[in-house]
C-alpha positions in Angstrom: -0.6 185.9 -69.6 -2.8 184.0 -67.2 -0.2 181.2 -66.7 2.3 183.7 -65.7 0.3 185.6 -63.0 -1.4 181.7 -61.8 2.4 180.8 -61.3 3.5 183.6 -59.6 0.5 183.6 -57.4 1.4 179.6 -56.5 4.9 180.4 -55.8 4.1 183.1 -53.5 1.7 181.3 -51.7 3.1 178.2 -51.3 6.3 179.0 -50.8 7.7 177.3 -54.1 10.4 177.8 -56.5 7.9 178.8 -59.8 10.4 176.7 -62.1 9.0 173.5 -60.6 5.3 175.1 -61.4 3.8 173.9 -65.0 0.3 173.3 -66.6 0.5 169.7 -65.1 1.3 170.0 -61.6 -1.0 169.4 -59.0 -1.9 171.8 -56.0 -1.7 168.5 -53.6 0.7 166.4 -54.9 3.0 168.5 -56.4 2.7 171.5 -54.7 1.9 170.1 -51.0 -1.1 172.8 -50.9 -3.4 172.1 -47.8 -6.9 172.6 -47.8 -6.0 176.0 -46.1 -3.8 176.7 -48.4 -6.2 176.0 -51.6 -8.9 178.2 -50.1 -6.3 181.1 -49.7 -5.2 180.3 -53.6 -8.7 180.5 -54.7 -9.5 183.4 -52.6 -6.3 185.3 -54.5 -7.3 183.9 -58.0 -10.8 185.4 -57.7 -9.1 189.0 -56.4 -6.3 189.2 -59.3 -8.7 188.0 -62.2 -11.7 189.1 -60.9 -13.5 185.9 -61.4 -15.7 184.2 -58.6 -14.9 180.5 -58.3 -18.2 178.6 -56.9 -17.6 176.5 -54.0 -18.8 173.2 -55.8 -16.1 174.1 -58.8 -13.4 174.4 -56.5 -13.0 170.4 -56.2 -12.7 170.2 -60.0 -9.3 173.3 -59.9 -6.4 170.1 -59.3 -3.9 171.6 -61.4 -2.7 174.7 -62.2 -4.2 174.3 -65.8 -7.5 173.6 -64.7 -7.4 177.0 -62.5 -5.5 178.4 -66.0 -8.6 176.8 -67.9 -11.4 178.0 -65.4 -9.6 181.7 -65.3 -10.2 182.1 -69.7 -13.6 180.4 -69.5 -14.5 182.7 -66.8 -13.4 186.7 -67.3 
């Protein structure tokens, strides 16, 4: 399932516990992702699923459902 694998990617990166993780929870706010650490995300997202994230759609992937969300519209 996409969640699953966007989750466990998150918590690996970011160092976080992946209970805390849901559809709702920001990169920034929630997560305390830095820019850095948003491009790293994206570049593993794009590896695993084999999707390509445009730079100008990267400001729109806030929350881990929107990154869930661009994932399905996008393999």
């Amino acid at each position: 399932m996409v969640l699953d694998k966007v989750i466990e990617i998150l918590a690996d990166q970011l160092s976080v516990d992946p209970s805390i993780i849901n559809e709702d929870s920001n990169l920034v706010d929630d997560l305390d992702a830095d820019s850095l650490a948003v491009i790293d995300l994206i570049m593993c997202i794009e590896d695993e699923f084999n999707v390509e994230v445009p730079d100008e759609e990267v400001e729109n992937l806030k929350t881990v459902g929107a990154i869930v969300q661009f994932i399905e519209n996008h393999q």
